[in-house]
C-alpha positions as a printed NumPy array, in Angstrom:
array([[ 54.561, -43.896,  71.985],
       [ 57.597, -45.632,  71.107],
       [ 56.948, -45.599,  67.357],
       [ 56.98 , -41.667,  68.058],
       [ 60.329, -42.284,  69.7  ],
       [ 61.918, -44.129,  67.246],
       [ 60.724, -41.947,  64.554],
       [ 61.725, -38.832,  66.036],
       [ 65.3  , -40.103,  66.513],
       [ 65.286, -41.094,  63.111],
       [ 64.771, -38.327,  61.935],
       [ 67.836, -36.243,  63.715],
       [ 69.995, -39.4  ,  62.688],
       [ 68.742, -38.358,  59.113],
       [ 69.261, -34.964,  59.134],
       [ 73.006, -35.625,  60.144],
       [ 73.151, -38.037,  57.463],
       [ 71.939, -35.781,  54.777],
       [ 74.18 , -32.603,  55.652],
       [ 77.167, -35.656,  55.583],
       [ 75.97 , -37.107,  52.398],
       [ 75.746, -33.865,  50.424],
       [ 79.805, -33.619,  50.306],
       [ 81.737, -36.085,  48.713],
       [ 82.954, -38.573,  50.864],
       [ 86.542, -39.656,  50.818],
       [ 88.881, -42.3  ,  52.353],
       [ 88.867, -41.84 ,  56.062],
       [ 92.381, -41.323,  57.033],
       [ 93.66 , -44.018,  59.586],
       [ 95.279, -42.995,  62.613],
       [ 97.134, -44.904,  64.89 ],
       [ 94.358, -44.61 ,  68.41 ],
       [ 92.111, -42.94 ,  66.117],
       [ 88.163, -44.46 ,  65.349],
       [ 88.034, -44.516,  61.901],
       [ 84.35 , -43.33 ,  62.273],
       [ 85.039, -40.531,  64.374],
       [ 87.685, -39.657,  61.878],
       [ 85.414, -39.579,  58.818],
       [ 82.952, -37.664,  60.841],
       [ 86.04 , -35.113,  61.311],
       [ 86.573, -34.948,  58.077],
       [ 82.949, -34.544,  56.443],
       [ 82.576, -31.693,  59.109],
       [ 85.824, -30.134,  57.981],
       [ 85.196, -30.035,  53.794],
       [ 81.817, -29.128,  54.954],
       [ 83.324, -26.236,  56.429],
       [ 85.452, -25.777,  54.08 ],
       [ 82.74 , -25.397,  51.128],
       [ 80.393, -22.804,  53.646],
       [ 83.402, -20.757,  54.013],
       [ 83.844, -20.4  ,  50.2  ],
       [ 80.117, -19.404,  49.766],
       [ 80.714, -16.932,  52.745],
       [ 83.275, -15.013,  51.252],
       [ 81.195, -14.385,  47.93 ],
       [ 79.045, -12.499,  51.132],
       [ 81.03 ,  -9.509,  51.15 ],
       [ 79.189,  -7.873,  53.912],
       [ 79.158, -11.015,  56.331],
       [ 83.318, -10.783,  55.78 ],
       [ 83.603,  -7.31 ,  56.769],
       [ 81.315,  -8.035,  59.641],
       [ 83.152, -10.881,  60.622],
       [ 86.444,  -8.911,  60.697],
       [ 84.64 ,  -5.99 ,  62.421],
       [ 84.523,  -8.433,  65.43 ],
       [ 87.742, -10.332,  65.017],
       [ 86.33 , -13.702,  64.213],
       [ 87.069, -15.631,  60.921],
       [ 84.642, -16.831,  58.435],
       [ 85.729, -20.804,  58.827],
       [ 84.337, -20.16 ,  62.98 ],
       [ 81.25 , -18.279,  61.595],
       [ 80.508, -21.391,  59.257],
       [ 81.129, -23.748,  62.135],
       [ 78.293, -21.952,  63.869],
       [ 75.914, -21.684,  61.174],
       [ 76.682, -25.68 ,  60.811],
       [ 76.129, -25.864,  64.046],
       [ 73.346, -24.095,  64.216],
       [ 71.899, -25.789,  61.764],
       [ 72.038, -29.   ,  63.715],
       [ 71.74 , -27.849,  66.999],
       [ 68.195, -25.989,  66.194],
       [ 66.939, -29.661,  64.221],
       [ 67.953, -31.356,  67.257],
       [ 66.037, -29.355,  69.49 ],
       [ 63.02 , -29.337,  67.985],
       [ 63.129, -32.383,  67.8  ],
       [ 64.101, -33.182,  71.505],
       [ 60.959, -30.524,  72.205],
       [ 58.658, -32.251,  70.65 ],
       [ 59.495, -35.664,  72.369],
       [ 59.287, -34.146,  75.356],
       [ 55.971, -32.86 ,  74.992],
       [ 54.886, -35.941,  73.774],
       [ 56.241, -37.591,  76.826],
       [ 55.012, -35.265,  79.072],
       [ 51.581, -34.783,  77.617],
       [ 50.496, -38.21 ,  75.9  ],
       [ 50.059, -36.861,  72.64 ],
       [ 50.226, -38.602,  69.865],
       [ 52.622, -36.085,  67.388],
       [ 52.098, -36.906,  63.761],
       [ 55.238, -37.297,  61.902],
       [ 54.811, -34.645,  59.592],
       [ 54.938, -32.34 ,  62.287],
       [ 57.61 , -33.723,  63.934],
       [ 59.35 , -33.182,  61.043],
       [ 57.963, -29.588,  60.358],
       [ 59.306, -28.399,  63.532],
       [ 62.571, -30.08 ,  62.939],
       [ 62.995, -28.363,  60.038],
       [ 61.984, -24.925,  61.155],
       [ 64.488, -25.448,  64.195],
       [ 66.938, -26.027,  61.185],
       [ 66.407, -23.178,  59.077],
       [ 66.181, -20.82 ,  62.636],
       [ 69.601, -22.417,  64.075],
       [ 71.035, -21.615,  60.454],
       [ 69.943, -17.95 ,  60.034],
       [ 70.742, -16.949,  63.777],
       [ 74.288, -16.679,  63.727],
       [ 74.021, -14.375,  60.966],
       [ 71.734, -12.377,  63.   ],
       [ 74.02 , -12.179,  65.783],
       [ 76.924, -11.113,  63.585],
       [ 75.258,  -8.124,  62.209],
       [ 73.959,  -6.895,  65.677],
       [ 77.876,  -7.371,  66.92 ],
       [ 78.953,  -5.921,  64.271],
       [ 76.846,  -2.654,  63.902],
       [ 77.543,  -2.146,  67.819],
       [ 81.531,  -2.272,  67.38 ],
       [ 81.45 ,   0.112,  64.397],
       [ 79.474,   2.473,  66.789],
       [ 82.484,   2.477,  69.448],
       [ 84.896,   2.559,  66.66 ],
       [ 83.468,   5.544,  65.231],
       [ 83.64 ,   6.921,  68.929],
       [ 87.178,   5.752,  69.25 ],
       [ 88.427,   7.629,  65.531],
       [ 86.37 ,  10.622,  66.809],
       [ 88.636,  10.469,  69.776],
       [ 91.511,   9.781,  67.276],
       [ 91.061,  12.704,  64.926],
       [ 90.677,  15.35 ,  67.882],
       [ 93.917,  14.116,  69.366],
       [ 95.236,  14.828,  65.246],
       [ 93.722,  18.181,  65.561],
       [ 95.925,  19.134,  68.775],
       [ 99.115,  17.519,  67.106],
       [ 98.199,  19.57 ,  63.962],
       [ 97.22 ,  23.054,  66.101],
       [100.479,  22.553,  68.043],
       [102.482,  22.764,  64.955],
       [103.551,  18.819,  64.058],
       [103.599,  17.97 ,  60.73 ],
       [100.052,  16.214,  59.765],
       [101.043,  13.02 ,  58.472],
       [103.4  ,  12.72 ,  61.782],
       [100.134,  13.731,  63.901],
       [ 98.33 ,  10.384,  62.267],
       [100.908,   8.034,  63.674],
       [101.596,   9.978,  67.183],
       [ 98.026,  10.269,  67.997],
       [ 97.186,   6.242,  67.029],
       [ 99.523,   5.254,  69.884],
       [ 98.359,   7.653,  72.933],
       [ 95.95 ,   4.191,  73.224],
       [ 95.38 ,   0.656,  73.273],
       [ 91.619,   0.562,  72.229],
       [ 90.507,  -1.761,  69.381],
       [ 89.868,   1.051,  67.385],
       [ 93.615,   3.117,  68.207],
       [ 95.561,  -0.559,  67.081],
       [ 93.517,  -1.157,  63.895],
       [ 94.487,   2.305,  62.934],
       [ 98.111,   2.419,  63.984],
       [ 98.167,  -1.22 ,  62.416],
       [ 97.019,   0.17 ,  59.214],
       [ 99.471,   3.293,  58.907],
       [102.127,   1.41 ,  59.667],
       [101.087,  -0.908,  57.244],
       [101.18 ,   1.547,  54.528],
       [104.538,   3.137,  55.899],
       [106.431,  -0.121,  55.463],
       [104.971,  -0.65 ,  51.994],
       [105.934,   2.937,  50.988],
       [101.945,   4.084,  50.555],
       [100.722,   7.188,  51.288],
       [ 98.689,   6.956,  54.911],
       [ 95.268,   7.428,  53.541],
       [ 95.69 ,   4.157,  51.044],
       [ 95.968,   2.224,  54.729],
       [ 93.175,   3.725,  56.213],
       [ 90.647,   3.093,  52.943],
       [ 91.994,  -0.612,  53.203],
       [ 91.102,  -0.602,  56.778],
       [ 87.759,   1.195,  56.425],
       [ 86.948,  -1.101,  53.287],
       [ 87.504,  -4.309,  55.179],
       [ 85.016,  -3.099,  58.303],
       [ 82.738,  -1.112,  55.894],
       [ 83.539,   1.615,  57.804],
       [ 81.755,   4.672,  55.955],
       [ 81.628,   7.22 ,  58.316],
       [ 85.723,   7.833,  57.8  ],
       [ 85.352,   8.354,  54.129],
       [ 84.801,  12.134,  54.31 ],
       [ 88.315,  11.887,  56.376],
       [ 90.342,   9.811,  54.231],
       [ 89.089,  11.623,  50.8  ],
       [ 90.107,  15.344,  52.581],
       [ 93.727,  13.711,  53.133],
       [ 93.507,  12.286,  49.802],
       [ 92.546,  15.37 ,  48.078],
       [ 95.11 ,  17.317,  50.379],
       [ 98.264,  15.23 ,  49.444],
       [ 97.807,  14.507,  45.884],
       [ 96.39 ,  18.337,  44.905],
       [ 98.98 ,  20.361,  47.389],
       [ 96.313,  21.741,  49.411],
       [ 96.876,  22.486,  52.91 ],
       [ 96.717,  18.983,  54.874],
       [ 96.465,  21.155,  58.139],
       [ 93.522,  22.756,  57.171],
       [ 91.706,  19.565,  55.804],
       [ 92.475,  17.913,  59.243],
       [ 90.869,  20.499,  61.343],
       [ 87.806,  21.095,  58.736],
       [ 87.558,  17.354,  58.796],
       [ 87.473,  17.456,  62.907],
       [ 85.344,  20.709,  62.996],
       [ 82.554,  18.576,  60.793],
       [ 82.997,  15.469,  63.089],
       [ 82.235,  17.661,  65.817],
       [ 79.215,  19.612,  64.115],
       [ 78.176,  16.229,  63.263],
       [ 78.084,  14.689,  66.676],
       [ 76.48 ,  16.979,  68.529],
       [ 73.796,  16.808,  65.565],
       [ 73.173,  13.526,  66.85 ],
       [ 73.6  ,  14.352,  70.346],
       [ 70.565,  16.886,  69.992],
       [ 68.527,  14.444,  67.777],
       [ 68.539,  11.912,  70.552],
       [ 67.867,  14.709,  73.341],
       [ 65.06 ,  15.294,  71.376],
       [ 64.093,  11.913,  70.745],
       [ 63.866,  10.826,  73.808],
       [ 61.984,  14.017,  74.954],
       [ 58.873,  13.167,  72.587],
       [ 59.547,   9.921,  74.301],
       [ 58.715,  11.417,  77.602],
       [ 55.426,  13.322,  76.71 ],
       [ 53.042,  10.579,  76.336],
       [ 54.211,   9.528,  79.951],
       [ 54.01 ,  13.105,  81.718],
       [ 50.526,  13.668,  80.358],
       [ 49.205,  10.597,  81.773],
       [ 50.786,  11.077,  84.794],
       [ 49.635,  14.761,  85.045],
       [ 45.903,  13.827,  83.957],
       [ 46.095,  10.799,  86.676],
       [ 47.703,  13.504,  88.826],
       [ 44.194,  16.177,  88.429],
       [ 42.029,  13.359,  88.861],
       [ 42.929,  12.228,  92.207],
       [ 43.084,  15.736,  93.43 ],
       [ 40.017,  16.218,  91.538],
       [ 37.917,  13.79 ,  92.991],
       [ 37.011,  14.022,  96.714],
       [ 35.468,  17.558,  95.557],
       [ 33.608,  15.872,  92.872],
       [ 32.292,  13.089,  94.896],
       [ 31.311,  14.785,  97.912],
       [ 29.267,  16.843,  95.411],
       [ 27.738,  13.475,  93.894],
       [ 27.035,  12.38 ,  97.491],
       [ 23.095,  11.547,  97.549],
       [ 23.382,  12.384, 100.851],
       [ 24.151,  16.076, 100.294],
       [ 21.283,  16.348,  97.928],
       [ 18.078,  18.526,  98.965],
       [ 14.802,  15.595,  99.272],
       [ 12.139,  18.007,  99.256],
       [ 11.504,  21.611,  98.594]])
């Protein structure tokens, strides 16, 4: 049992080791109060970082993700390093537990199978958890710029001029969604741009694809002469036409949903009226004997 022990702890002292050992190591800096240990261990963890990050941003999805939820990608390699640790720790922990707990006698190799699927789990599990936050902010942005462009549409049907409308209707709220555009078109007003460079940088940096049809009507609108006014409100109109598309897809949805439920709940609703005819018919005691 305590060879199991030691070998086990070995082996999460190792895995440290190795994610240390695979980045050059460098003078530790010497601080007055400072363990010089502690400080190398700093410092491996920070050009370990460091490196991750640069990989990350050849990832150009996990960036846009990553600023869809206001986090940067140094924190997101943190927790992917820590992850990575954390879940080889664990399993390892886990399986000296059960050891412990059990008497068994846990081969190495397993040991350090499960360490290393802990590893690999801790490691892809942040990225995981990204994407899910991410998908689930661009659904209340896309809520939000709904919101947005119908608030344009008034502005635009009350007679103000349309490229006014964008900036007046960003700031009727505080939502995530109303600052990162009013961020944006200010952005482009102080650099002299036209409003729908702005919003391309902003839906380019959050992948957000469902404003393209938007920002290429306002495009096509200011550069051709067309009427912006009338791009606005076709651009709303199909928003609209669009979301209550959805709206009746998930009605509908969730109505075929339903059926499966109802019928069983209807056929266990005819049985139970059905049977105290049915067995007082089956009674052998209401059956003739003789003739």
């Amino acid at each position: 049992m305590t060879q199991v022990i030691a070998l086990a702890v070995s082996a999460s002292v190792g895995v440290m080791l190795m994610i240390v050992g695979m980045f050059r190591r460098r003078r530790p800096l010497q601080l007055p109060g400072v363990d010089a240990q502690a400080a190398g261990v700093r410092g491996a963890t920070k050009r370990a970082t460091g490196r991750l990050q640069k990989d990350l941003e050849r990832k150009q999805h996990l960036g846009q993700d990553a600023t869809m939820v206001g986090r940067t990608l140094e924190s997101h390699a943190l927790a992917k390093l820590g992850g990575f640790v954390g879940g080889a720790v664990v399993m390892i922990v886990g399986v000296m537990l059960l050891s412990l707990a059990f008497g068994l006698s846990i081969p190495l190799l397993m040991t350090l199978t499960s360490a290393a699927g802990g590893a690999l789990l801790g490691w892809w599990l942040p990225d995981s958890m990204l994407k899910t936050e991410a998908e689930n902010e661009r659904v209340r942005f896309k809520e939000s710029s709904e919101a947005w462009l119908e608030l344009v549409a008034q502005l635009v049907t009350a007679g103000s001029d349309a490229h006014a409308a964008l900036h007046i209707a960003s700031g009727y709220s505080s939502q995530p969604a109303f600052a990162a555009i009013r961020e944006s078109l200010v952005e482009a007003s102080a650099m002299g741009e036209a409003p729908w460079l702005g919003l391309r940088r902003l839906a380019a940096s959050r992948r957000l694809r469902f404003m393209d049809p938007f920002i290429a009507a306002l495009e096509l609108a200011g550069t051709t002469g067309a009427g912006a006014r009338q791009s606005i409100l076709s651009q709303v109109d199909a928003a609209r036409s669009k979301s209550l598309a959805e709206a009746d897809a998930k009605a509908a949805s969730a109505s075929e949903k339903m059926g499966a439920p109802l019928a069983l709940i209807g056929g266990a609703f005819m049985m139970l009226m059905g049977y105290p005819p049915l067995a007082s018919i089956m009674d052998s005691s209401t059956i003739p004997t003789g003739f």
